[in-house]
C-alpha positions in Angstrom: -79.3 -54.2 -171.9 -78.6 -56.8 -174.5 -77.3 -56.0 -177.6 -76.7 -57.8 -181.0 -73.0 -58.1 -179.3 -74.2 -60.0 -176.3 -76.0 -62.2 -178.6 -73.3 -62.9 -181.0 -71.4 -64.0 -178.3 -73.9 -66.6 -176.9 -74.2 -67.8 -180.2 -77.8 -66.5 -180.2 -79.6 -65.1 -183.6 -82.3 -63.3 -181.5 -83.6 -62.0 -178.4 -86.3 -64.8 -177.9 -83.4 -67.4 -178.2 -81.5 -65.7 -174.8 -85.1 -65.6 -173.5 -85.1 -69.5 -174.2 -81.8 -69.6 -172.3 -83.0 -67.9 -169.4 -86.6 -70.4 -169.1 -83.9 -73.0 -170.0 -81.5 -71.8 -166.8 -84.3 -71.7 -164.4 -85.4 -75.4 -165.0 -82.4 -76.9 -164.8 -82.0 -75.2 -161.5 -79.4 -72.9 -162.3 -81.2 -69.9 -160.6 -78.4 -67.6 -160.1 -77.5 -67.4 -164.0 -81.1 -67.1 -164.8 -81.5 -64.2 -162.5 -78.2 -63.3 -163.5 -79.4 -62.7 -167.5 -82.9 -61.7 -166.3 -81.0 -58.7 -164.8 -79.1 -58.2 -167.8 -82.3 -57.1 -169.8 -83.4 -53.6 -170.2 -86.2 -52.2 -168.0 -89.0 -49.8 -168.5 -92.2 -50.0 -169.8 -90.5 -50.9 -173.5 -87.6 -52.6 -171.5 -86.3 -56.1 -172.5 -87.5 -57.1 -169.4 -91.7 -56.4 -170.7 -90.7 -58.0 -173.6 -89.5 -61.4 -171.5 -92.8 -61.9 -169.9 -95.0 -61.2 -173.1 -93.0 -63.5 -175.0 -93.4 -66.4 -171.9 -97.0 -65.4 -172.2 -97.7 -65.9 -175.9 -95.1 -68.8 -175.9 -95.8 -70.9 -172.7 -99.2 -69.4 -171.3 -101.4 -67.7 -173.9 -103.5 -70.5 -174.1 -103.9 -71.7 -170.6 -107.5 -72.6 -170.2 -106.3 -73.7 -166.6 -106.1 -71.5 -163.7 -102.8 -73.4 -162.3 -101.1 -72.9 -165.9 -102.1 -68.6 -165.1 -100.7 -69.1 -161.6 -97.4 -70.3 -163.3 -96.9 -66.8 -165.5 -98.0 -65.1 -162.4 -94.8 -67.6 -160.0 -92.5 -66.7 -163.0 -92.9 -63.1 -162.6 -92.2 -63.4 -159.1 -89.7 -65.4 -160.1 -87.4 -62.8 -161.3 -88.7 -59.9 -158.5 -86.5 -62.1 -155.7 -82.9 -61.2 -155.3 
Protein backbone atom coordinates (compact mmCIF):
# COMPACT_ATOMS: atom_id res chain seq x y z
CA UNK A 1 0.00 0.00 0.00
CA UNK A 2 1.10 3.56 -0.28
CA UNK A 3 1.05 5.72 2.44
CA UNK A 4 1.51 9.49 3.08
CA UNK A 5 5.20 8.11 4.08
CA UNK A 6 5.90 6.61 0.71
CA UNK A 7 4.80 9.79 -0.76
CA UNK A 8 6.74 12.11 1.33
CA UNK A 9 9.61 10.31 0.32
CA UNK A 10 9.02 10.67 -3.55
CA UNK A 11 8.48 14.09 -2.99
CA UNK A 12 4.82 13.52 -3.97
CA UNK A 13 1.88 15.69 -2.40
CA UNK A 14 -0.77 13.09 -3.50
CA UNK A 15 -1.68 9.83 -4.72
CA UNK A 16 -2.56 11.01 -8.39
CA UNK A 17 0.99 12.49 -8.51
CA UNK A 18 2.70 8.63 -7.96
CA UNK A 19 -0.04 7.65 -10.33
CA UNK A 20 1.57 10.33 -12.83
CA UNK A 21 4.91 8.60 -12.07
CA UNK A 22 3.80 5.32 -12.82
CA UNK A 23 2.04 6.48 -16.59
CA UNK A 24 5.34 8.55 -16.64
CA UNK A 25 7.58 5.12 -16.00
CA UNK A 26 5.75 3.16 -18.54
CA UNK A 27 6.41 5.64 -21.45
CA UNK A 28 9.67 6.16 -20.98
CA UNK A 29 10.10 2.39 -21.12
CA UNK A 30 11.01 1.81 -17.74
CA UNK A 31 8.56 -1.19 -17.38
CA UNK A 32 9.93 -2.93 -14.53
CA UNK A 33 9.63 0.27 -12.09
CA UNK A 34 6.21 0.94 -13.40
CA UNK A 35 5.13 -2.56 -12.62
CA UNK A 36 7.22 -2.27 -9.79
CA UNK A 37 4.95 0.82 -8.08
CA UNK A 38 1.82 -0.59 -9.77
CA UNK A 39 2.38 -3.54 -7.34
CA UNK A 40 3.00 -1.33 -4.57
CA UNK A 41 -0.71 -0.06 -4.60
CA UNK A 42 -3.30 -1.60 -2.54
CA UNK A 43 -5.85 -4.11 -4.06
CA UNK A 44 -9.43 -4.85 -3.58
CA UNK A 45 -12.47 -3.47 -4.77
CA UNK A 46 -11.45 -0.02 -2.76
CA UNK A 47 -7.78 -0.86 -3.38
CA UNK A 48 -5.23 1.78 -4.74
CA UNK A 49 -5.06 -0.25 -7.55
CA UNK A 50 -9.25 0.63 -8.64
CA UNK A 51 -8.40 3.92 -7.91
CA UNK A 52 -5.28 3.84 -10.63
CA UNK A 53 -7.42 2.92 -13.43
CA UNK A 54 -10.42 5.30 -12.65
CA UNK A 55 -8.15 8.09 -12.33
CA UNK A 56 -6.29 6.99 -16.08
CA UNK A 57 -9.90 6.88 -17.11
CA UNK A 58 -11.20 10.28 -16.12
CA UNK A 59 -7.63 11.71 -16.75
CA UNK A 60 -6.47 10.21 -20.17
CA UNK A 61 -9.68 8.29 -21.55
CA UNK A 62 -13.07 9.72 -20.26
CA UNK A 63 -13.55 11.45 -23.32
CA UNK A 64 -12.47 9.07 -25.99
CA UNK A 65 -14.98 9.40 -28.76
CA UNK A 66 -12.51 6.92 -30.51
CA UNK A 67 -12.65 3.24 -30.23
CA UNK A 68 -8.63 3.00 -30.49
CA UNK A 69 -8.30 5.68 -27.57
CA UNK A 70 -10.92 2.80 -25.38
CA UNK A 71 -8.61 -0.02 -26.62
CA UNK A 72 -5.71 1.94 -24.93
CA UNK A 73 -7.47 1.92 -21.19
CA UNK A 74 -8.47 -1.54 -21.98
CA UNK A 75 -3.97 -2.37 -23.20
CA UNK A 76 -3.21 -0.40 -19.97
CA UNK A 77 -5.10 -2.62 -17.85
CA UNK A 78 -3.50 -5.46 -19.32
CA UNK A 79 -0.68 -3.62 -18.92
CA UNK A 80 -0.23 -4.10 -15.34
CA UNK A 81 -1.93 -7.94 -15.20
CA UNK A 82 1.63 -9.26 -16.90
CA UNK A 83 4.33 -10.20 -14.54
Amino acid sequence: MVNKSTLTMLEFDTLEDYFEYIIESKKNGNHAQARELFNELSQGMQGQRVEFFEWAEATYYYEANDSDEQDELGALREYFKRK
